[in-house]
One Martini backbone bead per residue (centre of mass of N, CA, C, O) as a GRO file, in nm:
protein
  110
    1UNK     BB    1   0.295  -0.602  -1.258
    2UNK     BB    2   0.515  -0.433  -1.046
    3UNK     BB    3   0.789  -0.458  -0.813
    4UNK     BB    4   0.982  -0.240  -0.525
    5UNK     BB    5   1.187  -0.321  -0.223
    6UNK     BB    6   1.225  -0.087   0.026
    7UNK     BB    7   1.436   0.092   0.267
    8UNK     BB    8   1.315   0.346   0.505
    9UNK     BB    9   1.412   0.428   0.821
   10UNK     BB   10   1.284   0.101   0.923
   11UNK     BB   11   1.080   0.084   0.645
   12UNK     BB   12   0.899  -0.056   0.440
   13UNK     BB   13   0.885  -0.039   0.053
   14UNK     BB   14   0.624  -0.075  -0.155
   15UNK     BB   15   0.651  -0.059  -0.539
   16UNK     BB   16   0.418  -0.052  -0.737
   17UNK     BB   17   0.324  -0.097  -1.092
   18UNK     BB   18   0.032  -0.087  -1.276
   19UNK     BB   19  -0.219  -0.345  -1.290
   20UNK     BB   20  -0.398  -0.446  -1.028
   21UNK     BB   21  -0.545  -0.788  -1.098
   22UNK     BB   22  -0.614  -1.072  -1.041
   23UNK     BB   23  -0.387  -1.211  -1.146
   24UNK     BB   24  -0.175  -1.014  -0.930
   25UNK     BB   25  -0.290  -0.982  -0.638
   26UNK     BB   26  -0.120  -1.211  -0.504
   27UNK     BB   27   0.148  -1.051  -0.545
   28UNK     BB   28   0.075  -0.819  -0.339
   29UNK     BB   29   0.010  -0.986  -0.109
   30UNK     BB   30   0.247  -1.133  -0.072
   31UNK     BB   31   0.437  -0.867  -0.019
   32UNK     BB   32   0.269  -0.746   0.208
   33UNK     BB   33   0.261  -0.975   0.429
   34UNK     BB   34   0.554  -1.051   0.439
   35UNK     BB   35   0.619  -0.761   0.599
   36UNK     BB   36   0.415  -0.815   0.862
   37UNK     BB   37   0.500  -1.066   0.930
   38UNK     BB   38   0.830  -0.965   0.945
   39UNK     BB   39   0.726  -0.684   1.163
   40UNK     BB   40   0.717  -0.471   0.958
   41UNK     BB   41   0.663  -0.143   0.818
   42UNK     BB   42   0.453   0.037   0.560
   43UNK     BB   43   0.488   0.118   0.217
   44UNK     BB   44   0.242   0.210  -0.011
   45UNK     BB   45   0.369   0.276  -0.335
   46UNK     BB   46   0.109   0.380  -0.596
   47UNK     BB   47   0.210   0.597  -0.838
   48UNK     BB   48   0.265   0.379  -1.084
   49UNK     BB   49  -0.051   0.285  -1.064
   50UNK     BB   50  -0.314   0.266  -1.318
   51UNK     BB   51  -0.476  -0.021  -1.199
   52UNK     BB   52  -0.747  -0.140  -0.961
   53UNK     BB   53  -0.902  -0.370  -0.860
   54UNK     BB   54  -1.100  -0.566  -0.577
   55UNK     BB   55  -0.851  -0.722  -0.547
   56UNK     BB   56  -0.670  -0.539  -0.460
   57UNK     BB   57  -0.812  -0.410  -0.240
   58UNK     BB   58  -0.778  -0.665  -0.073
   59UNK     BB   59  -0.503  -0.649  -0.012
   60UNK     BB   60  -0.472  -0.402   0.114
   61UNK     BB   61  -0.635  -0.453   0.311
   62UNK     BB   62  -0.523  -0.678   0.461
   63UNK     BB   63  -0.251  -0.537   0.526
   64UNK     BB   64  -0.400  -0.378   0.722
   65UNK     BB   65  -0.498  -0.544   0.878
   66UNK     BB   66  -0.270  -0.699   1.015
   67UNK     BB   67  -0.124  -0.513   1.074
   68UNK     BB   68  -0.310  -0.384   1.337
   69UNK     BB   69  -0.278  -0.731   1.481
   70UNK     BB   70   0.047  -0.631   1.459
   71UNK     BB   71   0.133  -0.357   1.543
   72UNK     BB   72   0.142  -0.190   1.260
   73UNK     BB   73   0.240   0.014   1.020
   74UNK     BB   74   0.041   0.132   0.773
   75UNK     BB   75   0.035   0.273   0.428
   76UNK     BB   76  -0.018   0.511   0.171
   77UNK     BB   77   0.115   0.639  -0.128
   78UNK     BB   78   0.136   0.823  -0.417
   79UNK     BB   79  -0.201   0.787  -0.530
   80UNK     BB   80  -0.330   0.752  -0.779
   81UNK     BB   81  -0.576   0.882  -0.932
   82UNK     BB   82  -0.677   0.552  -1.049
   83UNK     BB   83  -0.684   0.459  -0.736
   84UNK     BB   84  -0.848   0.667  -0.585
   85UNK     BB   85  -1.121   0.682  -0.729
   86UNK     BB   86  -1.158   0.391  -0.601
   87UNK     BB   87  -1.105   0.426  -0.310
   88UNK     BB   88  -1.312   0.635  -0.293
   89UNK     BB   89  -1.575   0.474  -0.344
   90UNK     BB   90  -1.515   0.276  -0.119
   91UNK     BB   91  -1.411   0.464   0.141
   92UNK     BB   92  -1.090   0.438   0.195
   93UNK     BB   93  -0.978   0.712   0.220
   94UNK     BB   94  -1.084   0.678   0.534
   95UNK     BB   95  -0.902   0.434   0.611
   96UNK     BB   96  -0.692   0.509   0.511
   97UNK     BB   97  -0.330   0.611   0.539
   98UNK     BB   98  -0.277   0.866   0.343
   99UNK     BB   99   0.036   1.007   0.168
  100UNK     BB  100   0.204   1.212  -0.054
  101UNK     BB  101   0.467   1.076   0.076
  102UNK     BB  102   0.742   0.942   0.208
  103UNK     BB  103   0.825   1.254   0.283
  104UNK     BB  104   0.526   1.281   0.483
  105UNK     BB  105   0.551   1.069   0.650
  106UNK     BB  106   0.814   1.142   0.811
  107UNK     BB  107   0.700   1.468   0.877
  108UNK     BB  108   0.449   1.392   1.085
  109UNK     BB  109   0.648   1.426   1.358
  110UNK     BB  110   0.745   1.745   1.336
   0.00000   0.00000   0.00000
């Protein structure tokens, strides 16, 4: 797993890619709570994901009560088709707010 952190219009985004399995999620974990804990909203960018195994779900899980805990808004954005499938599993496509890229999250006030 690699991961690259950028910020848009006052957001933070983290783009995910690669693998998201035991090993990474401590990784990944790392970075999502670090953005909620330092106040701000996050956008995590799933697109380049290719596998996720309930380590990640985990992490992203936790991602998501925190921001909610500190009322940060957290978001999945362009969930590839093999997260999605996993996230769709366990029912969290309804738990999480997900969109289709990073400009649909944004377009989504107008």
């Amino acid at each position: 797993m690699s991961y690259n952190q950028r910020q848009h219009e006052g957001v933070s985004i983290i783009e995910l890619s690669g693998e998201i399995d035991l090993s990474q999620s401590p990784i990944a974990r790392q970075q999502i709570l670090g953005v909620i804990e330092s106040g701000q909203d996050l956008l995590v960018d799933m697109a380049a994901v290719s596998y996720i195994d309930s380590s990640g779900v985990a992490s992203l899980v936790e991602g998501y009560q925190a921001a909610r805990k500190n009322q940060r808004q957290f978001a999945l954005v362009a969930v590839s088709n093999s997260a999605m499938s996993v996230l769709s599993l366990a029912r969290l496509d309804q738990v999480f707010p997900i969109y289709a890229s990073v400009d649909a999250y944004f377009q989504q006030d107008d």
